[in-house]
C-alpha positions as CSV (number, residue, x, y, z in Angstrom):
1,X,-26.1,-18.4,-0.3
2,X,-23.5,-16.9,1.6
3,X,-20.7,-18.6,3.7
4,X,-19.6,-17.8,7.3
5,X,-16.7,-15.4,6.9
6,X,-12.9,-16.7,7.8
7,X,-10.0,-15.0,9.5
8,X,-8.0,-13.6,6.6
9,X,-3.9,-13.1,7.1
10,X,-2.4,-11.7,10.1
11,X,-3.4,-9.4,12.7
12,X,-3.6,-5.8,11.1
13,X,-0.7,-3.7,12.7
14,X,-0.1,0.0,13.1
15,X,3.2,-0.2,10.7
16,X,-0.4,-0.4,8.0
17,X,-0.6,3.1,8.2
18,X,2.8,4.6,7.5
19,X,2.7,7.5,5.1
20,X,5.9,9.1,3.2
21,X,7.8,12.4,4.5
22,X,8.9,14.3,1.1
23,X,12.0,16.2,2.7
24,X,12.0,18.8,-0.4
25,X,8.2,20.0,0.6
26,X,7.1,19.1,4.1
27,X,9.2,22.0,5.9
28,X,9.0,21.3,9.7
29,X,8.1,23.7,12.3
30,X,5.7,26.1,10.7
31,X,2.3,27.7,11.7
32,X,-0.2,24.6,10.4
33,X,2.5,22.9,9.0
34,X,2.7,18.9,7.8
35,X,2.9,18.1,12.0
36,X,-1.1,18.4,12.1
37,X,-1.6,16.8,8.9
38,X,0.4,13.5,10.2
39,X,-1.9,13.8,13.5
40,X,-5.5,14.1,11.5
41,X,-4.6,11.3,9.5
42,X,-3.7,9.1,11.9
43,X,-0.4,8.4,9.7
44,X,1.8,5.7,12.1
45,X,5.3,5.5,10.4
46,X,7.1,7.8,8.0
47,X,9.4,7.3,5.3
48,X,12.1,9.7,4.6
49,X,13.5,11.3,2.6
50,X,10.7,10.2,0.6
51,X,10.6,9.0,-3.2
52,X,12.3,9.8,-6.1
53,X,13.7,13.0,-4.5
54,X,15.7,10.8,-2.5
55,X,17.8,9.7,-5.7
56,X,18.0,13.5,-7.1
57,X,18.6,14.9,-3.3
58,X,19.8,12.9,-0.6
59,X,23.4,13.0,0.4
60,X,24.1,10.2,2.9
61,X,27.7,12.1,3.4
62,X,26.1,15.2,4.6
63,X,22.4,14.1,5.6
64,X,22.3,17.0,7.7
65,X,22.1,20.1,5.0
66,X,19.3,22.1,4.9
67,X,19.7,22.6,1.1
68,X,19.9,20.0,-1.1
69,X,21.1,20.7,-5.0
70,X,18.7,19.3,-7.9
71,X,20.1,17.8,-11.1
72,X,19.9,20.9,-13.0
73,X,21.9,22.8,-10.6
74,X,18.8,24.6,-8.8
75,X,18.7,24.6,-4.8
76,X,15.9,23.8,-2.8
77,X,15.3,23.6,1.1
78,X,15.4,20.4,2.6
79,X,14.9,18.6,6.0
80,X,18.1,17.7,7.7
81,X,17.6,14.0,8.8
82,X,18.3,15.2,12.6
83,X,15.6,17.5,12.4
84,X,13.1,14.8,11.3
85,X,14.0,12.4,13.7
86,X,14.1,14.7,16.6
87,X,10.4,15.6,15.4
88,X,9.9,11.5,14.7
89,X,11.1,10.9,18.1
90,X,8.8,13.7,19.8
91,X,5.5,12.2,17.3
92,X,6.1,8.6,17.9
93,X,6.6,7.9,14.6
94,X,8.6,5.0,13.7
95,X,10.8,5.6,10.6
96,X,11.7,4.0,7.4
97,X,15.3,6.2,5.6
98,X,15.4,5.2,2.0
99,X,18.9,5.1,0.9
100,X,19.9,6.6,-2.6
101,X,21.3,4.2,-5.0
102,X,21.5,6.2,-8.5
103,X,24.9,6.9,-8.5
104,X,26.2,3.5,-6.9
105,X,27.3,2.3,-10.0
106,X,30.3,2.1,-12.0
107,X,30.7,2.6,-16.0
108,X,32.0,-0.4,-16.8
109,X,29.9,-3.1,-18.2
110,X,29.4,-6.7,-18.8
111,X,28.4,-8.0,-22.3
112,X,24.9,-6.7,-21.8
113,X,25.4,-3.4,-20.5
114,X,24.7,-4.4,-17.5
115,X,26.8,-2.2,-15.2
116,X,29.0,-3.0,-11.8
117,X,28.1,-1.6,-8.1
118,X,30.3,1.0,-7.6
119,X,30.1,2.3,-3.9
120,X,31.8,4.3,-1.2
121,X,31.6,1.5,1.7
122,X,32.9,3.8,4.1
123,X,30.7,6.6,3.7
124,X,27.7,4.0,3.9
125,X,29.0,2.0,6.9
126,X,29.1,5.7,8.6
127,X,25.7,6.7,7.7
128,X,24.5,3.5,8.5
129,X,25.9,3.5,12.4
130,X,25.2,7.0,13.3
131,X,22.1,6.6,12.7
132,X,21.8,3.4,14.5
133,X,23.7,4.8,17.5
134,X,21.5,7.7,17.5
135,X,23.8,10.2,16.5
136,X,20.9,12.0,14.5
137,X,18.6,11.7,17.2
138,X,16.5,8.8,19.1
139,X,13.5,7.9,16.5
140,X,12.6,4.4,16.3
141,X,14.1,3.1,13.2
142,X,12.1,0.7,11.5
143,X,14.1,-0.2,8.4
144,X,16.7,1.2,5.5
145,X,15.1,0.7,2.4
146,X,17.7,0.5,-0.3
147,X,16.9,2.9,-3.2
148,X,13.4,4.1,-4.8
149,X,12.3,2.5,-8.0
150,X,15.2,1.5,-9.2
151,X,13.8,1.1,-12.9
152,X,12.4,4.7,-12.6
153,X,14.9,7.3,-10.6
154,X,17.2,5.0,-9.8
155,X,18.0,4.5,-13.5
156,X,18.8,0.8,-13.1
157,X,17.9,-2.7,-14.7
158,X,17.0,-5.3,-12.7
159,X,20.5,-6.8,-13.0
160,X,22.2,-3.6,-12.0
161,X,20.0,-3.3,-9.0
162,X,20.7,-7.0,-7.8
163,X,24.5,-6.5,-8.3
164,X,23.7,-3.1,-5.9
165,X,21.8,-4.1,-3.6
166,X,23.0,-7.3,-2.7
167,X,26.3,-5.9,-1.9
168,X,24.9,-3.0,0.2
169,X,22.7,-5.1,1.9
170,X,25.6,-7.2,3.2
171,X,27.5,-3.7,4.0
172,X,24.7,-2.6,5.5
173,X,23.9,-5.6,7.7
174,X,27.6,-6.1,8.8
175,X,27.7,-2.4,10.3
176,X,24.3,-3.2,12.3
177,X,25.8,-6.1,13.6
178,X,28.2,-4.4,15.1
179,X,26.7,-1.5,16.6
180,X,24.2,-4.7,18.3
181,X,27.4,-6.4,19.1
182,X,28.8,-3.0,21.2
183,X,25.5,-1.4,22.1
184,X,23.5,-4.8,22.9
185,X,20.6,-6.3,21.1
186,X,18.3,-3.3,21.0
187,X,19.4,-1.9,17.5
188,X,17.2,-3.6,15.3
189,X,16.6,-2.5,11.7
190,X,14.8,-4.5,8.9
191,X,17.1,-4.1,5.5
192,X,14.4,-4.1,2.7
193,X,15.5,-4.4,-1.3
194,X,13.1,-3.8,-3.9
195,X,11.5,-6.6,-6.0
196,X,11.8,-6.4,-9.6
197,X,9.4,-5.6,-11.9
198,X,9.1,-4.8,-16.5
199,X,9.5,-0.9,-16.5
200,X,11.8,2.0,-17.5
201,X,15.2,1.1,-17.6
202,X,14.7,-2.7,-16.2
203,X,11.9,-3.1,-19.8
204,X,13.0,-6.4,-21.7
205,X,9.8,-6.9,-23.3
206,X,10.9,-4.5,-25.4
207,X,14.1,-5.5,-26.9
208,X,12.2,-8.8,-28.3
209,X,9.0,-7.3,-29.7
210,X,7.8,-9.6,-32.9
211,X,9.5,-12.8,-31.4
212,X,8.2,-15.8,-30.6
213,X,8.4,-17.3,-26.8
214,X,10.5,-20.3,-27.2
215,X,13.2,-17.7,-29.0
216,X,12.8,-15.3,-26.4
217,X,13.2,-17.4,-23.6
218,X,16.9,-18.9,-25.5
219,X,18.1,-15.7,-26.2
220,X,17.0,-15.1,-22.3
221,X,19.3,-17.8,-21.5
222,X,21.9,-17.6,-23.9
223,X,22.5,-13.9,-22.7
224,X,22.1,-14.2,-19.3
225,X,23.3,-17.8,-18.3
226,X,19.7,-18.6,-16.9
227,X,17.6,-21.7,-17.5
228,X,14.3,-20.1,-18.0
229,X,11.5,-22.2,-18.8
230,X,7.8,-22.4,-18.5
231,X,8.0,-21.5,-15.0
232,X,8.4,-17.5,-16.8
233,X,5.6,-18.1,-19.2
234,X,1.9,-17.2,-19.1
235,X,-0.4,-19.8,-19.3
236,X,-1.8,-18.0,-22.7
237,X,2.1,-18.6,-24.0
238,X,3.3,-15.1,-23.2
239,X,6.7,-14.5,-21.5
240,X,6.0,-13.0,-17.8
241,X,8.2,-9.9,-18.0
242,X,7.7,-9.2,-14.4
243,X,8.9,-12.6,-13.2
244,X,11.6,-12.6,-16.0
245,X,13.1,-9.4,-13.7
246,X,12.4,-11.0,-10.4
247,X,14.6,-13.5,-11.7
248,X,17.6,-11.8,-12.7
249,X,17.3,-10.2,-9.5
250,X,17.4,-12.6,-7.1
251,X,20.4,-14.6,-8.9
252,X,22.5,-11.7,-7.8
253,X,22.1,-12.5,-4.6
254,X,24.3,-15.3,-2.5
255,X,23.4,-17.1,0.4
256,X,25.3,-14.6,2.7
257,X,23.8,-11.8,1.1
258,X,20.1,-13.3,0.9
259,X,20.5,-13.9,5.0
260,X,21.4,-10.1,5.5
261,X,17.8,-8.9,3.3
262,X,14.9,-8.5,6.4
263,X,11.9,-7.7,4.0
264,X,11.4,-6.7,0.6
265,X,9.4,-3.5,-1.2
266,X,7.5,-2.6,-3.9
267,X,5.1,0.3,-5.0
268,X,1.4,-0.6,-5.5
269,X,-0.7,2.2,-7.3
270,X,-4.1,0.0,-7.8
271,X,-5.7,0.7,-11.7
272,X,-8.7,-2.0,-10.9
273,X,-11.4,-1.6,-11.7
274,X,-10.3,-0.3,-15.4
275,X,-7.3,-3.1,-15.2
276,X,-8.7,-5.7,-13.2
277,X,-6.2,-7.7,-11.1
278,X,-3.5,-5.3,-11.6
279,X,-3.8,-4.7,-7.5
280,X,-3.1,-7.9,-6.5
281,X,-0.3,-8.7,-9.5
282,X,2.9,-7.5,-7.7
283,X,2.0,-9.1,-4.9
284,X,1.1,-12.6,-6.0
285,X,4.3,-12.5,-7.9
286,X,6.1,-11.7,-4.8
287,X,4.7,-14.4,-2.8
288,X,6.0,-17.0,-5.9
289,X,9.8,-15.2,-6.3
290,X,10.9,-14.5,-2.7
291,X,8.4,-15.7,0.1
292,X,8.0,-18.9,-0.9
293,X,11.7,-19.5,-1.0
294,X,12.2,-16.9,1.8
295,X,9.2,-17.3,4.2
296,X,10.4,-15.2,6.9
297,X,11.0,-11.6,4.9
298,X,9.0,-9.2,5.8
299,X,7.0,-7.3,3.2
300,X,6.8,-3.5,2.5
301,X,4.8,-1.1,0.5
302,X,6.2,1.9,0.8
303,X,3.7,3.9,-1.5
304,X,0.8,2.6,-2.4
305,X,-2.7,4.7,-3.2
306,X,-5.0,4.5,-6.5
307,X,-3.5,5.4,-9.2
308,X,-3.6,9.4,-10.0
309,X,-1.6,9.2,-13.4
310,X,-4.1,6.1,-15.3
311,X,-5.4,8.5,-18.0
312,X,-9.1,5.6,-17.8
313,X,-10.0,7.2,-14.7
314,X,-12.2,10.3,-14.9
315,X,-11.2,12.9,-12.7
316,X,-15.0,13.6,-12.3
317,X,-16.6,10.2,-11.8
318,X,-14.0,7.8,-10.6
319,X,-12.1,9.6,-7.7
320,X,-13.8,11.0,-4.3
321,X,-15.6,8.2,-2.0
322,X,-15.6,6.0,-5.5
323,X,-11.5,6.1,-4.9
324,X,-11.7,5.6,-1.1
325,X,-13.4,2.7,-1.5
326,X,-11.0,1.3,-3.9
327,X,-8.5,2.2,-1.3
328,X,-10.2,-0.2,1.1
329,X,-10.3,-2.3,-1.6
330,X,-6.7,-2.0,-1.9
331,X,-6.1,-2.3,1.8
332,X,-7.6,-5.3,2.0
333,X,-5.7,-6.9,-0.7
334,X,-2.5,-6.2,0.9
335,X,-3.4,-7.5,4.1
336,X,-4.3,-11.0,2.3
337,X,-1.4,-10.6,0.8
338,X,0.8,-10.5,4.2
339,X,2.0,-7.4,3.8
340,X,3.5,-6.2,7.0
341,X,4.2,-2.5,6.6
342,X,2.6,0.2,4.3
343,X,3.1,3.7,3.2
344,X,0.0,5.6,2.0
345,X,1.6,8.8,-1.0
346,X,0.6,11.2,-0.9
347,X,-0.6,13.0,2.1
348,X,-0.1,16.7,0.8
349,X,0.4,17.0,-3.3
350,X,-0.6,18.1,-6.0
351,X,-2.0,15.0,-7.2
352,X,-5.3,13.1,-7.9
353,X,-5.3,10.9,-5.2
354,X,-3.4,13.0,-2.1
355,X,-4.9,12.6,1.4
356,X,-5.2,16.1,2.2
357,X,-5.3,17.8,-1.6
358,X,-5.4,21.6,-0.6
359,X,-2.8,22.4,2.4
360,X,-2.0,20.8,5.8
361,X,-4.7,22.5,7.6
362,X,-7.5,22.2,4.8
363,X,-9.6,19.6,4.3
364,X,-9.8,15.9,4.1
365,X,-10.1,14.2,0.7
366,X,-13.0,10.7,1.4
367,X,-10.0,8.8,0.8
368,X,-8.3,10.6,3.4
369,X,-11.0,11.0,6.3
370,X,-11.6,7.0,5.3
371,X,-8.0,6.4,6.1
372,X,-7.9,8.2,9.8
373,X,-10.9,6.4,10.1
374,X,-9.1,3.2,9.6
375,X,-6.3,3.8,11.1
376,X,-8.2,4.2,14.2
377,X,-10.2,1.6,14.1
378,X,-8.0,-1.5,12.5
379,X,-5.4,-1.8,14.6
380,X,-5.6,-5.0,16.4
381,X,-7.6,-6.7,14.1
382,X,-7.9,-9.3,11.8
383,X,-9.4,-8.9,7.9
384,X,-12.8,-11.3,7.6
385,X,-12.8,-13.0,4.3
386,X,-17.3,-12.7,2.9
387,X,-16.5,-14.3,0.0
388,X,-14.8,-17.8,0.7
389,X,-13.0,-19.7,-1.9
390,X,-13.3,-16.3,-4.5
391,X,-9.9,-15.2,-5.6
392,X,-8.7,-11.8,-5.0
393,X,-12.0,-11.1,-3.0
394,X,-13.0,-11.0,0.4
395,X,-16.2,-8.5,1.4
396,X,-20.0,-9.4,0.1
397,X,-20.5,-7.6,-2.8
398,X,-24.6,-7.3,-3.4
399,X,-26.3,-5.2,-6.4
400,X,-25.9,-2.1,-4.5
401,X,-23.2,-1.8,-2.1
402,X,-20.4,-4.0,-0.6
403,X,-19.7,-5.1,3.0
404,X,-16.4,-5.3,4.4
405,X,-15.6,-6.4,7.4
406,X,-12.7,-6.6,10.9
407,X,-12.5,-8.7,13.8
408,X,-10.3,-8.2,17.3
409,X,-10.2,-7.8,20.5
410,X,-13.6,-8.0,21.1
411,X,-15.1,-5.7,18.7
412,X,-16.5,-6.0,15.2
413,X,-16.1,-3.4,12.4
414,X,-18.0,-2.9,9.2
415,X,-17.7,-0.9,6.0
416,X,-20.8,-0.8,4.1
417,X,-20.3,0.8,1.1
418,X,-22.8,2.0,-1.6
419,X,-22.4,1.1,-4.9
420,X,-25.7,2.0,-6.3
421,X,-25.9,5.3,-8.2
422,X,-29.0,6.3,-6.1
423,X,-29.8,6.6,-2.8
424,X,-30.2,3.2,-1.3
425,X,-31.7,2.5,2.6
426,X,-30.3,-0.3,3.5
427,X,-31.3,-2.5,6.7
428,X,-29.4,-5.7,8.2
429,X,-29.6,-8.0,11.1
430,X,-26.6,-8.6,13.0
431,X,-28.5,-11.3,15.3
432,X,-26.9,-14.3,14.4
433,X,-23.7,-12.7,14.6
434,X,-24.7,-11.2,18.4
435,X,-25.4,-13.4,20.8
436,X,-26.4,-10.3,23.5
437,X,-24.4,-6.8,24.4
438,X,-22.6,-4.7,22.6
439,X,-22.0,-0.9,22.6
440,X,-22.3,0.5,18.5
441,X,-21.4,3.5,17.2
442,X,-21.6,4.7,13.9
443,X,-20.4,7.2,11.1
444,X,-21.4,7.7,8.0
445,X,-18.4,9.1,5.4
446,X,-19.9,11.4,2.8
447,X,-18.7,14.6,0.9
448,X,-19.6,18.1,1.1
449,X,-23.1,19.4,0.0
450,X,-22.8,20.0,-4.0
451,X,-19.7,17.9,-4.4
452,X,-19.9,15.5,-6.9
453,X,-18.9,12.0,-4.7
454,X,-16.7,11.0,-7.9
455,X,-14.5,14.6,-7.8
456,X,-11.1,14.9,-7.3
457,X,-12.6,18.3,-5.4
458,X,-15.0,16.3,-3.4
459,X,-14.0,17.1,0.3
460,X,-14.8,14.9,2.9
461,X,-18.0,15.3,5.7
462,X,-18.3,12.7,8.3
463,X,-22.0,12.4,10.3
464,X,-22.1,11.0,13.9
465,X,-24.7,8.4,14.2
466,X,-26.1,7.9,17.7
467,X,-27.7,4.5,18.3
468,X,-31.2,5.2,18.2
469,X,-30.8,6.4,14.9
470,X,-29.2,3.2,12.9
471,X,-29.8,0.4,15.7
472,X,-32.1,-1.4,17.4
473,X,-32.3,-4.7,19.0
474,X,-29.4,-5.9,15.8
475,X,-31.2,-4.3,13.4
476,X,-29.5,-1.8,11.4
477,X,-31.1,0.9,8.8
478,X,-29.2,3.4,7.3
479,X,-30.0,5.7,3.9
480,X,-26.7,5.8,2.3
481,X,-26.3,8.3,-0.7
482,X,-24.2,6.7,-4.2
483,X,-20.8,6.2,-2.7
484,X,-21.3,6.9,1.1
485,X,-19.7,4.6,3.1
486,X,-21.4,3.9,6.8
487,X,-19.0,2.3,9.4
488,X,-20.1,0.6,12.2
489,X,-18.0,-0.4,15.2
490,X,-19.8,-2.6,18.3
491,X,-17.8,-3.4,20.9
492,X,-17.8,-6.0,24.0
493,X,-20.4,-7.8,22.7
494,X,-21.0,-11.8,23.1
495,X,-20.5,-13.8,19.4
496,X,-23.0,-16.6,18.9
497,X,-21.5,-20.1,18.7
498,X,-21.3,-20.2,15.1
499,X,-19.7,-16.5,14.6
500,X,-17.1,-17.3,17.1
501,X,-16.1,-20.6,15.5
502,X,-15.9,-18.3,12.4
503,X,-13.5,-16.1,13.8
504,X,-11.2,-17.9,15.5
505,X,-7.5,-17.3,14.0
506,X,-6.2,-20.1,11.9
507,X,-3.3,-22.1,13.4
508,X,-0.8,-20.6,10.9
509,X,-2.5,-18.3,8.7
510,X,-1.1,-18.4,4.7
511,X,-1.9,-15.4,2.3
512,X,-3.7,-17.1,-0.1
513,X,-1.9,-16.9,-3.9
514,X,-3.8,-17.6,-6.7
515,X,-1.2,-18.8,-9.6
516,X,-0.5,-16.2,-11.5
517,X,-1.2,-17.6,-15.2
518,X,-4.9,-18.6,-13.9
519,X,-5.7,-15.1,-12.8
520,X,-4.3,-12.2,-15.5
521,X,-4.2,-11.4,-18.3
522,X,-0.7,-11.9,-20.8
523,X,0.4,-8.2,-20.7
524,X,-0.5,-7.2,-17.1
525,X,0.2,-4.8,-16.2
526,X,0.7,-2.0,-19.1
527,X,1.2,0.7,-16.7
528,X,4.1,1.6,-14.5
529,X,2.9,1.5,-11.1
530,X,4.8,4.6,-9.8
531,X,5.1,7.1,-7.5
532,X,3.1,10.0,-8.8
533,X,4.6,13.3,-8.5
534,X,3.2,16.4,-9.7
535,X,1.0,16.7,-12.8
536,X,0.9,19.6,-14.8
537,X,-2.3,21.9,-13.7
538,X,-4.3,20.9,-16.4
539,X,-3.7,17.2,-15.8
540,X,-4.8,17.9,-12.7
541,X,-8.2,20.1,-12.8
542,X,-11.0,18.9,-11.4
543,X,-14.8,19.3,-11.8
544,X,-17.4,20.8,-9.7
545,X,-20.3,19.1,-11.5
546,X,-22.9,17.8,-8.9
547,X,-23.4,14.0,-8.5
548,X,-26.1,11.5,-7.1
549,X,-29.5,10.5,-8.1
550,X,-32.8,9.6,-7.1
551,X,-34.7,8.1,-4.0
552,X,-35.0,4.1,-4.1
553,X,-37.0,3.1,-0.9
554,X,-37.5,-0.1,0.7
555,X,-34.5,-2.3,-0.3
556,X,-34.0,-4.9,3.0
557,X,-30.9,-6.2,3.6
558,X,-31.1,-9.8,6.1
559,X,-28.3,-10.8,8.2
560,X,-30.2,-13.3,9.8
561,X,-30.4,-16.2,6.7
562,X,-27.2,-17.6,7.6
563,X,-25.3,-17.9,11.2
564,X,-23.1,-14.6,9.8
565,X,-24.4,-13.1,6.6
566,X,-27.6,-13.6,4.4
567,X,-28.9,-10.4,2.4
568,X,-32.4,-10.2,1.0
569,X,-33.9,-7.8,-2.2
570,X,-29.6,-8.4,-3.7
571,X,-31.7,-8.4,-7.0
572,X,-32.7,-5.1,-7.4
């Protein structure tokens, strides 16, 4: 039996479908150039200069060059940060300037080799106020994110990091407040620091292989001056690595420079289903380290996508409309999460999971087509939660597809989504959800004839659905082929008594936080969850191998069992 569904987390807002400007590739101003791509996609946001390139490239003392110099000495074109904003400002794009932090630290060194932040605090108070006064044009700035994985590019432990960015953040936050205090209250820009997580240069797990807990956890302490006690440890007995960094983090921050931090970031590159839980990890451990001590920061994802460099996903099977549904998957997750602003990577690159895989003017990947399509439709909305009282799920999930579903405003959207590896007509009734009215229109997301739906080559094809052909009087049949993904939106419609009690907004909606020792496994996760430049080609090939499967008839799907939701023939 299935529960009425529950408003989950706050109302979904546009800043949920930023995506990231790579100032090194996406060259402005040419003939079907990245400016159609944004507009396709329905991207809303942009971060600049982008990922690890903005370690390697950006010069916040001359953010204006149209060159930029590599590491190795090589020169490559780049987009001066007034050029982008005067084309931010002309898109309505609000925008997010990462800050490099690489080379913000000194060579000196405590006894750990922890090193000291090492800054020019001019140079950054003058970045920081022309662009809040506008000096490289008149974009909406939404926040200065303070480095890029500072465990990866920015070549940093967690300590290093904390020492960092608490002291920007307080340099940074000094120089907005003045620029409010002489150009009034309208200058307001979030300062987000990343959270701290058991990778590259910030891996302690490491240094302490073979040990046991209780002498990991004193030499913890004895080195660092912490008190760390079961609060870092796994329910299985295994030290939380993640939280360990989170830690050491934070405790470089003081009051002062904790009040200055708006929001805080972190990268979410989802691995489920080969590494279950691994989606909703960083986040839950966010919720325990900073929100619950710091309720009003803001969270970010800056990238976030499936994972293109987890060697368990075939590039045949598991990417295509199986990866766009994981994307919704992964949507969803952050918007239980709270999550307040998001960055889809990549739109254009050579990549597993980009947006738009072959050029700005080619076609849409499933996961990209499904992503205008949400962008479009969520605003304004709020997530419904199918699955009551589950942790870490929220849409019905039946033998042969899942339904995911939005609420605002007045109108209702669905996702249904096939899971079955044949075709599969499905039929629901939506009458104890409708009272009467309603205008519906529907699409189906599918992939191009003789693409395999699993492909990293599948390219998206979308079919327009008029009424008559999927709905009649709340009923609604639809053949869905194996990974096709129908979305229905019904407008101005009257709710019945009992779907309208259902989605009324809590009083003060909480993400919900499973404790993290109940839910995941000791060593999760194994995998850096990073931005994912370029492969090399044969890392990246894909297959043309056809997909899909027989006809299976006659599966009825019943809405009407319970007030919201009630499926009949779940068992095959």
């Amino acid at each position: 039996m299935l529960s009425l569904p529950q408003i989950e987390g706050d109302v979904i807002g546009t800043g949920m479908f930023g995506g990231n400007f790579l100032a090194d590739r996406y060259m402005l101003g040419q003939e079907n150039g990245v400016e159609g791509a944004i507009d396709t996609l329905g991207v809303t946001g942009l971060r600049y200069p982008g990922g690890s390139l903005t370690e390697r490239l950006f010069d916040i003392t001359d953010p204006d060059s149209p060159t930029a110099v590599n590491d190795d000495g090589s020169v490559v074109d780049f987009v001066p940060l007034s050029t982008f904003i005067d084309f931010a400002h002309d898109a309505g794009q609000p925008v997010t300037i990462v800050i490099p932090t690489r080379d913000f630290l000194s060579q000196n060194s405590d006894a750990n080799g922890d090193r000291f932040a090492a800054f020019d605090e001019d140079a950054l108070r003058t970045f920081v106020r022309d662009v809040a006064e506008g000096q490289y044009g008149d974009a909406e700035i939404t926040a200065f994110e303070i480095g890029n994985e500072y465990w990866g590019s920015g070549e940093m432990t967690a300590v290093e990091y904390g020492r960092l960015s608490s002291k920007m953040a307080r340099v940074i936050d000094e120089e907005l407040d003045a620029v409010a205090s002489e150009a009034g209250p309208d200058t307001v820009i979030d300062i987000v620091v990343q959270t701290g997580t058991n990778f590259g240069s910030s891996d302690l797990r490491s240094q302490y292989e073979g040990q046991s807990t209780e002498d990991i956890l004193q030499d913890l302490n004895d080195r660092y001056g912490t008190d760390f006690g079961d609060e870092v440890v796994f329910r299985g007995g295994n030290v939380n690595w993640r939280m360990v960094n989170e830690e050491l983090l934070q405790r470089e921050f003081d009051d002062a420079e904790m009040d200055a931090v708006d929001g805080v970031v972190t990268h979410l590159y989802s691995k489920d289903p080969v590494q279950p839980g691994q989606r909703e990890f960083g986040l839950d451990t966010i919720q325990k380290t900073w929100i619950e001590d710091n309720p009003d920061l803001d969270i970010y994802v800056t990238e976030w996508n499936q994972s293109a460099a987890e060697p368990r996903f075939d590039s045949d099977r598991d990417f295509g409309l199986m990866k766009a549904h994981e994307v919704l998957n992964t949507f969803e997750t952050m918007v239980s999460a709270g999550v307040d602003q998001a960055n889809v990577w990549p739109l254009l690159q050579n990549t597993r999971n980009a947006l738009q895989p072959d050029s700005f003017d080619g076609e849409l990947s499933p996961t990209g087509a499904l992503f205008s399509m949400m962008s479009d439709a969520l605003p304004g909305k709020h997530l419904l939660d199918f699955a009551v009282g589950q942790d870490d799920v929220t849409e019905f999930q039946g033998d042969t597809a899942d339904i995911h579903g939005f609420y605002g405003d007045g109108e209702m959207v669905l996702y249904v989504v096939s899971t079955s590896d044949s075709t599969e007509t499905l039929t629901f009734d939506l009458d104890d959800m409708i009272e009467e009215g309603g205008r519906v229109t529907g699409q189906i997301l599918g992939v191009r004839d003789g693409d395999a739906p699993g492909s990293t080559t599948a390219r998206a094809q979308t079919e327009t659905l008029e009424e008559a052909d999927f709905f009649d009087d709340g009923l609604i049949a639809v053949a869905l082929d194996p990974g096709e993904i129908l979305e229905v939106r019904i407008a101005d419609f009257v709710p019945t008594d009992a779907f309208a009690a259902a989605i009324a907004p809590p009083v003060d909606p909480v993400p919900m936080v499973p404790p993290l020792d109940d839910t995941m496994p000791d060593d999760l996760p194994t995998i850096p969850v990073t931005e994912e430049d370029d492969p090399p080609e044969e890392a990246d090939a894909g297959s043309d191998d056809d997909g899909g499967g027989g006809m299976m008839d006659g599966l009825v799907w019943l809405l009407g069992l319970l007030p919201l939701l009630a499926l009949g023939g779940l068992g095959g």
